[in-house]
C-alpha positions as CSV (number, residue, x, y, z in Angstrom):
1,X,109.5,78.4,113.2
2,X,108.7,82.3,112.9
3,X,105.4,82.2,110.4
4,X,106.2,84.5,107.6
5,X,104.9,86.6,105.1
6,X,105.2,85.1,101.5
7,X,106.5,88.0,100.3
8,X,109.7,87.7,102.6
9,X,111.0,84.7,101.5
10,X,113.0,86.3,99.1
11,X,114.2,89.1,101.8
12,X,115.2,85.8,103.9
13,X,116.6,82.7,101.3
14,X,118.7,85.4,99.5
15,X,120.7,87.0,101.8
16,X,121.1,83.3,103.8
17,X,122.3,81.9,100.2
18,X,124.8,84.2,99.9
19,X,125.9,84.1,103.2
20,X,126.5,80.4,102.7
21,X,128.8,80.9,99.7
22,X,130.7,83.9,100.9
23,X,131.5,81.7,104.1
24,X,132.5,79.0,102.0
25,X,134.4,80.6,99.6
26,X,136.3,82.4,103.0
27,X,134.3,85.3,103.6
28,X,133.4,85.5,106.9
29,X,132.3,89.2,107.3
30,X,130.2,89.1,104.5
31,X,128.7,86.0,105.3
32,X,127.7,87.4,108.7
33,X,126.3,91.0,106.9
34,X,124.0,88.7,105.1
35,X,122.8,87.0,107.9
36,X,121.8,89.8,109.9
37,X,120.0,91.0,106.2
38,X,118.5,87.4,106.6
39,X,117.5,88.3,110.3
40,X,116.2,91.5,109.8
41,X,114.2,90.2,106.7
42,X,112.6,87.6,109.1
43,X,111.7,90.2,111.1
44,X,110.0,92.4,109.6
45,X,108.0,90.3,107.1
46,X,107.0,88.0,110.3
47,X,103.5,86.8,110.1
48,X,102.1,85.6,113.9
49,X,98.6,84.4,113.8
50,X,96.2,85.9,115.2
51,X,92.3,84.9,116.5
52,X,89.6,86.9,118.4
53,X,86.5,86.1,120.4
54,X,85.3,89.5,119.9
55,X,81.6,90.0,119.0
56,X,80.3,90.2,115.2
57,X,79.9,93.7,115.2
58,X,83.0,95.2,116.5
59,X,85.9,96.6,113.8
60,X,89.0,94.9,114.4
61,X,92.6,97.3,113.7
62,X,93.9,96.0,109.9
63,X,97.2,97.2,111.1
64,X,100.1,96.7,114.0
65,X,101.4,100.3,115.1
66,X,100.5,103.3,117.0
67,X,96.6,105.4,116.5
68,X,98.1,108.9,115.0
69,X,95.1,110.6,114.6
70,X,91.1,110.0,115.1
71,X,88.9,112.5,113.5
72,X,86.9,113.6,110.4
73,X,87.4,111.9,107.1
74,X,88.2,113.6,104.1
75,X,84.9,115.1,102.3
76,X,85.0,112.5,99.8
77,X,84.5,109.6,102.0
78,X,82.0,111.1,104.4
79,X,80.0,111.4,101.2
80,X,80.0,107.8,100.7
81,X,78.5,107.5,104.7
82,X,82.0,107.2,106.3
83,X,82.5,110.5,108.3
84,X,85.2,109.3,110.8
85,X,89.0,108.1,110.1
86,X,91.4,106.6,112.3
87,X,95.1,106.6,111.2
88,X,97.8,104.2,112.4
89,X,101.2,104.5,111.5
90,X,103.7,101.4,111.2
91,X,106.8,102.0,112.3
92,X,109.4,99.6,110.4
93,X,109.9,97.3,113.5
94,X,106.0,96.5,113.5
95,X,104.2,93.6,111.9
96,X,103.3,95.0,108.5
97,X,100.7,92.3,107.4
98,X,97.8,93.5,106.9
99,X,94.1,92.2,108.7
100,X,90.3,92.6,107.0
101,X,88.8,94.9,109.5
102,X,85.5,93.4,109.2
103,X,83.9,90.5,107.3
104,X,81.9,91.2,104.1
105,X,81.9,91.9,100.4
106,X,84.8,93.6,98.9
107,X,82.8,96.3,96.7
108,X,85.8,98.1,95.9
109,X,89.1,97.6,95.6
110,X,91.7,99.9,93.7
111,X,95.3,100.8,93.6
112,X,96.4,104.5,93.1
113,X,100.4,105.3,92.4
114,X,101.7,108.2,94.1
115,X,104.5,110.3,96.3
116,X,106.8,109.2,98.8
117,X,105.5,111.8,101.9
118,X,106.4,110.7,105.0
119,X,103.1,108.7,106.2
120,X,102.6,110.3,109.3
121,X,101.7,113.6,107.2
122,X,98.0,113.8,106.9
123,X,98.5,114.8,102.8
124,X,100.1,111.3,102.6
125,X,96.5,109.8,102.4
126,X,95.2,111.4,99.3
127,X,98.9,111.7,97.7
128,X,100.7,109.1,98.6
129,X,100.9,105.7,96.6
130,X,97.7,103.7,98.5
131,X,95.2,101.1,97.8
132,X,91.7,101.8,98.7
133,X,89.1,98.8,99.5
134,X,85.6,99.2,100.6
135,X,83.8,96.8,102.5
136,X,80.1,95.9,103.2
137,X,79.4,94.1,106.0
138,X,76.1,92.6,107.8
139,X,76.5,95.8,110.6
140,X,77.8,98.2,108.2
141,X,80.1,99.7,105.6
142,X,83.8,100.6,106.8
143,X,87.0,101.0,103.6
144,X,90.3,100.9,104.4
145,X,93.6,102.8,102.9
146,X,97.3,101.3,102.6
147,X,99.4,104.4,102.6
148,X,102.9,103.7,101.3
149,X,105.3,106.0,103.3
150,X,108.7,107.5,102.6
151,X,110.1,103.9,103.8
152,X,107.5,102.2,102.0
153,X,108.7,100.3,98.5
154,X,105.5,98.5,97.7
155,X,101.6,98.3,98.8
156,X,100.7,94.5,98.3
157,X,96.4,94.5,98.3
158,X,95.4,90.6,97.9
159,X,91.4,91.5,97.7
160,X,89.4,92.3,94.7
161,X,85.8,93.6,93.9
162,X,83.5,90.7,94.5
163,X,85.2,88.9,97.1
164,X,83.9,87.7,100.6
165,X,86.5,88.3,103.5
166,X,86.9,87.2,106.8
167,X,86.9,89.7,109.6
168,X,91.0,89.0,110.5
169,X,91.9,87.5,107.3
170,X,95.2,88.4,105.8
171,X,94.5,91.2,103.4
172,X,98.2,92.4,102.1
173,X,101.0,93.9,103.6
174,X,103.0,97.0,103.1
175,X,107.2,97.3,102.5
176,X,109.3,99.3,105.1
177,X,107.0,101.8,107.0
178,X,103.9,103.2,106.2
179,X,100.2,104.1,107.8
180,X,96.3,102.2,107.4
181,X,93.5,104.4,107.4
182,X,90.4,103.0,108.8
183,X,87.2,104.7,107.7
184,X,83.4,104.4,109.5
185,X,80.1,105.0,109.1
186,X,78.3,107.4,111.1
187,X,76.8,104.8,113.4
188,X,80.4,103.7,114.8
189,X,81.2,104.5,118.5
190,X,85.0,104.2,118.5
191,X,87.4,102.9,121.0
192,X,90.3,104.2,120.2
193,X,92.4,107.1,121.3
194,X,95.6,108.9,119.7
195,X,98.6,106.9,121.0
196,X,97.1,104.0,121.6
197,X,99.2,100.8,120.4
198,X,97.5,98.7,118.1
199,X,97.3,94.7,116.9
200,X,95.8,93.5,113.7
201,X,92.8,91.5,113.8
202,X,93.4,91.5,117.9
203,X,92.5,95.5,118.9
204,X,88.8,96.8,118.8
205,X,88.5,100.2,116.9
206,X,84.9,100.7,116.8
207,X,81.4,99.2,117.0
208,X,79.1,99.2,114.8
209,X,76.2,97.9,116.3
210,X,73.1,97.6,113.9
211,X,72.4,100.5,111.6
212,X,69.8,103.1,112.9
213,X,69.5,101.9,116.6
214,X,71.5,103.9,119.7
C-alpha cells in the first residue's frame, strides 16, 4: 500500500465513502468522480520513505521539486549568519511532505499568515503565509521557510522550539503547491544548481563541513 500522509486520509476515505453510496444508491458517474478525487488525494499526499548514507555534515533538500533560484538571502537572515538561500518550488504533482534538512535543535519555530502570491515569485517569501524554523546543528546553523503558494491551502509545521530532529525526519507538509527556502551559513559550499530536480531527505544541497576550516 501507497504510505501516506496523515493529513490525506481525509482527502482519500471521503471521497471513497461517497463513491460507495452514490454507486449504491445508482449513481455510477458520481461514484467514479469521487474516486478519481480518492486517487488524486492519494497522490498527492503520498508519503514514500526515504533513507540516506550521506555523511553527517551534508544538508539534505526538505523538499521534492525543482531548485528555482540559489543566491543571497534576504538581509534579515544573513544577519543571523545565513547569507545564502536556495529555493525549490513544488509543483502540485510532487511529494509535498516535508524532510528536516539537518539534525539538531529546533531554536525557532514560528508561523506567519499571509498572501496568496504565486510561490515562484521571490516576494512570496517574506509575504506569503510561511512558517519559519531554525535549526542548530553539530556542523552548523541552517532555517528553513514553508511558503504557501497561490495553490497552497494550508502550511502544516510539526516542530517546535526545543525539539531534537533527525536529519530526514518528517517535518510537515504543505496543501496544493507551494516553495521551501533553505537558508546557510556562510561556511556552506553548495551543490546545487537552478533547475536541478530535487528529493527530500535523498538530494545534497550543501556541506557544511566544520565551522571555520576550508
Amino acid at each position: 500500500m501507497l504510505p501516506l500522509a496523515p493529513e490525506g486520509y481525509p482527502y482519500a476515505l471521503v471521497p471513497a465513502l461517497v463513491g460507495i453510496l452514490a454507486w449504491a444508491f445508482g449513481y455510477p458517474a458520481v461514484a467514479v468522480a469521487c474516486w478519481l478525487i480518492m486517487l488524486a488525494g492519494v497522490a498527492f499526499f503520498r508519503d514514500p520513505a526515504r533513507h540516506t548514507d550521506a555523511s553527517a555534515d551534508v544538508v539534505l533538500s526538505p523538499a521534492d521539486g525543482k531548485v528555482l533560484s540559489v543566491g543571497a538571502a534576504p538581509a534579515a537572515l544573513a544577519g543571523i549568519g545565513l547569507p545564502h538561500r536556495v529555493s525549490i518550488f513544488m509543483s502540485p504533482a510532487n511529494v509535498h511532505v516535508n524532510r528536516a534538512p539537518i539534525s539538531g535543535t529546533v531554536r525557532e519555530a514560528r508561523h506567519t499568515p499571509g498572501s496568496k502570491f504565486p510561490a515562484f515569485r521571490d516576494k512570496a517569501s517574506d509575504l506569503n503565509e510561511h512558517s519559519f524554523v531554525l535549526l542548530e546543528g553539530a556542523h552548523g546553523t541552517v532555517a528553513y521557510k514553508q511558503i504557501a503558494g497561490a495553490l497552497a491551502r494550508r502550511v502544516v509545521c510539526d516542530l517546535a522550539t526545543g525539539q531534537e530532529v533527525t536529519r530526514g525526519d518528517r517535518v510537515g507538509i504543505i496543501k496544493f503547491g507551494s516553495r521551501v527556502d533553505l537558508f546557510l551559513p556562510q561556511h556552506a559550499t553548495i551543490d546545487v544548481r537552478p533547475g536541478q530536480r530535487t528529493r527530500a531527505g535523498l538530494t545534497p544541497i550543501a556541506r557544511l563541513g566544520t565551522p571555520g576550516r576550508p
